[in-house]
C-alpha positions in Angstrom: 0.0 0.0 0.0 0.9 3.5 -0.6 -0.2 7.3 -0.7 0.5 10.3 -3.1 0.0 13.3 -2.3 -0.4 16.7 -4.5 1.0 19.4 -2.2 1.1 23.7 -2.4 3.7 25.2 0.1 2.2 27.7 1.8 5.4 29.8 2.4 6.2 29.6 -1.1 3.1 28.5 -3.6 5.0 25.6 -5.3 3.0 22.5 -5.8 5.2 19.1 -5.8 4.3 15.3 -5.1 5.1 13.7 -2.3 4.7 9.7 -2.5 5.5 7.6 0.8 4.8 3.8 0.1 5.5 0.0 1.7 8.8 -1.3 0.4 8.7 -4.7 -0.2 6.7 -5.9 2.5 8.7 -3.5 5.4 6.0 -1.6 7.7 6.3 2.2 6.7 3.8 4.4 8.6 2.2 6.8 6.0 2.5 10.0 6.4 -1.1 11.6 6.7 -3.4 8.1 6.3 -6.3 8.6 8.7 -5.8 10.4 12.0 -2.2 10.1 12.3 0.5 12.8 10.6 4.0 12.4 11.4 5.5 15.0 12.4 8.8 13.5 14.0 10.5 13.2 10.3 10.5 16.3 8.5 8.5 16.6 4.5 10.0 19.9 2.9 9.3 21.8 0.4 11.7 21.4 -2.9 12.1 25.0 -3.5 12.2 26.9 -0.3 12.7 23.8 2.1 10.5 24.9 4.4 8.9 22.0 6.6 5.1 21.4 6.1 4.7 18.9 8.5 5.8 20.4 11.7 1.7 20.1 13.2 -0.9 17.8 11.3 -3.1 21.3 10.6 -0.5 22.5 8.8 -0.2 19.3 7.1 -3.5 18.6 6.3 -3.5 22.4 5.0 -1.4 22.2 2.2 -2.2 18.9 1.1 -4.3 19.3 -2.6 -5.3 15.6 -3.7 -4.5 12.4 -2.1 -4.2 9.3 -3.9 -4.0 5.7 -2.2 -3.3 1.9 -3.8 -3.1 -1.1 -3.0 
């Protein structure tokens, strides 16, 4: 299993992907999958390298589309 997601920086405006997935049957906790953000390991922007995940608000606010699979 694995999640996309279609983020805009809010410091900056740039959109990017982000994709966070299983690798080869290791347990990865996603990123933003139900309740649960993690914050501990930081996501940054590409072009300003701001973090966006430093509270799961200010995750969740930047985040555009997700996309799951299987």
């Amino acid at each position: 299993m694995g999640t996309a997601y279609k983020i805009r920086c809010k410091h900056c405006g740039t959109q990017f992907d982000h994709y966070y997935g299983n690798d080869y049957g290791t347990t990865i906790r996603c990123v933003g999958c139900g309740d649960h953000v993690e914050t501990e390991t930081a996501i940054r922007c590409p072009s300003c390298r701001r973090r966006i995940n430093d509270t799961p608000e200010e995750f969740n606010s930047q985040v555009e589309v997700v996309m799951m699979w299987d």
